[in-house]
Structure formats: structure tokens, C-alpha cells
C-alpha positions as CSV (number, residue, x, y, z in Angstrom):
1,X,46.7,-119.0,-48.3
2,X,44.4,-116.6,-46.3
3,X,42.9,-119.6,-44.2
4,X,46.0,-121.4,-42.8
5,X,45.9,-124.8,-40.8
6,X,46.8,-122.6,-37.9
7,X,44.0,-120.3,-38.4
8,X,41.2,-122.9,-39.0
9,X,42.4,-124.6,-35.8
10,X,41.6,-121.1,-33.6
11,X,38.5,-120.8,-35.6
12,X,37.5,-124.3,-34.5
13,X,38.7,-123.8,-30.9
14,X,36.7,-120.4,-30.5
15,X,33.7,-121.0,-31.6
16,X,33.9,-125.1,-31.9
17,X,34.9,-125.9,-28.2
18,X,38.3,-127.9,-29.1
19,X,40.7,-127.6,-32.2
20,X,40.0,-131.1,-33.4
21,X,35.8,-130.5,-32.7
22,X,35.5,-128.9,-37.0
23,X,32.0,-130.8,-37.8
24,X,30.2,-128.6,-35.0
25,X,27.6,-126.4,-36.5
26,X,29.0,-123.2,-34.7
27,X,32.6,-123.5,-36.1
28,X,31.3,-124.3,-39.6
29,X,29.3,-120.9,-39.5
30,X,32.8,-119.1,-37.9
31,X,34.4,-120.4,-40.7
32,X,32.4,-119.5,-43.8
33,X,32.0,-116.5,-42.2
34,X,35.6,-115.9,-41.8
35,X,35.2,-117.3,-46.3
36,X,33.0,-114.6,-46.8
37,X,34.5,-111.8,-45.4
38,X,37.5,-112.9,-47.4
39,X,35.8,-113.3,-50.8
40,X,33.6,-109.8,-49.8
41,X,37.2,-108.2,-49.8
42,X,38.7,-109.9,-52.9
43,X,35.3,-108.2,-54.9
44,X,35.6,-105.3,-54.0
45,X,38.8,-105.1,-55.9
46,X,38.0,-107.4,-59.0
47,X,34.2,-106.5,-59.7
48,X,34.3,-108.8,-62.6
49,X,35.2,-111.7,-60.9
50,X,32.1,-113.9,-61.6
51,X,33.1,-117.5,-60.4
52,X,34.2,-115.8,-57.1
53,X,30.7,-114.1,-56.6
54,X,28.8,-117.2,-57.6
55,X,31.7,-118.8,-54.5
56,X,30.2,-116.0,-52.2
57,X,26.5,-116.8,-52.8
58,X,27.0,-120.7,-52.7
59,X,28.6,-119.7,-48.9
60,X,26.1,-117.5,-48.0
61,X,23.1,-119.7,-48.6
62,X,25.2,-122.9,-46.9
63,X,25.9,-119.9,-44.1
64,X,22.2,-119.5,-44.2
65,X,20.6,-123.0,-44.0
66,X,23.5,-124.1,-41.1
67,X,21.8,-121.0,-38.9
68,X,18.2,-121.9,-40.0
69,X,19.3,-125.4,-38.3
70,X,20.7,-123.7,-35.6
71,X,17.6,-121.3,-35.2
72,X,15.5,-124.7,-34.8
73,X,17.0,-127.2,-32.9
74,X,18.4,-124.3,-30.3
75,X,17.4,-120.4,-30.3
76,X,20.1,-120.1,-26.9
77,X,23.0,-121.3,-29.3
78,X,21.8,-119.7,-32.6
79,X,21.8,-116.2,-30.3
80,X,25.3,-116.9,-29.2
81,X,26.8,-117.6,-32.3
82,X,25.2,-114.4,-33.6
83,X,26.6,-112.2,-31.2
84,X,30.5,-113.6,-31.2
85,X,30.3,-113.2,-34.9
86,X,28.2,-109.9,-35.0
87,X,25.9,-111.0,-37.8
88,X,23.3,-109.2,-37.0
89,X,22.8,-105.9,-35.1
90,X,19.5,-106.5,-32.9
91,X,18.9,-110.5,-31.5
92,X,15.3,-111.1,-31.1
């Protein structure tokens, strides 16, 4: 599988503080992130895969809402995450 137990661990450890920390809203974003990129690549090969691009929008709007959270309860976090991910090109 393209997310191993292996994998999700570093993910959780990177951006999450500790390998066992997975409930932290900054490793939950690395992770659908790390989803979404995934699923990005799968379409481009199979355009008429419908369940998986109905997948992709479910993550990106979960994505979305865990960063408006983020955005509100701490703008110095919300920053950081952006830039170890590179979300977005210019942090305001």
C-alpha cells in the first residue's frame, strides 16, 4: 500500500512531534496531504475514476476545515505547517 505503517509513523513524527502523537492537527493535515497528492496522481492516469475524485474532494474539504481550525486557534502554527508542506506560495 502507498501509505505504509512505516511511513505514517515519519509523517506523524515530522510534523506531529512523536510517532505515537497521530490525533495532532498538524500530522492529520501532513497526512491527507501526503492522500491527496497520491489520489492527484492516480487521476491523472484514470480520468474516469469517479469514486476516487469524489475521495479527493471529501479530503480536501476535511484538509480544509482542519486548517480553518488551525488558522483560528493559532496563525504561528497554521504558518508553520504551511510552509513544511508548501501549500501555498505567499504566507500572509
Amino acid at each position: 500500500m502507498y501509505l505504509s505503517t512505516e511511513w505514517k509513523q515519519e509523517i506523524f513524527a515530522k510534523h506531529g512531534g512523536a510517532a505515537t502523537n497521530t490525533g495532532s492537527t498538524e500530522a492529520q493535515v501532513a497526512l491527507f496531504t501526503q492522500r491527496i497528492a497520491h489520489l492527484t496522481g492516480h487521476l491523472r492516469n484514470n480520468k474516469k475514476d469517479f469514486s476516487t475524485q469524489l475521495s479527493l474532494q471529501k479530503l480536501v474539504g476535511k484538509r480544509r476545515s482542519l486548517l480553518a481550525y488551525l488558522y483560528k486557534k493559532d496563525i504561528n502554527r497554521y504558518r508553520a505547517i504551511i510552509k513544511a508542506l508548501e501549500l501555498r506560495d505567499i504566507i500572509k
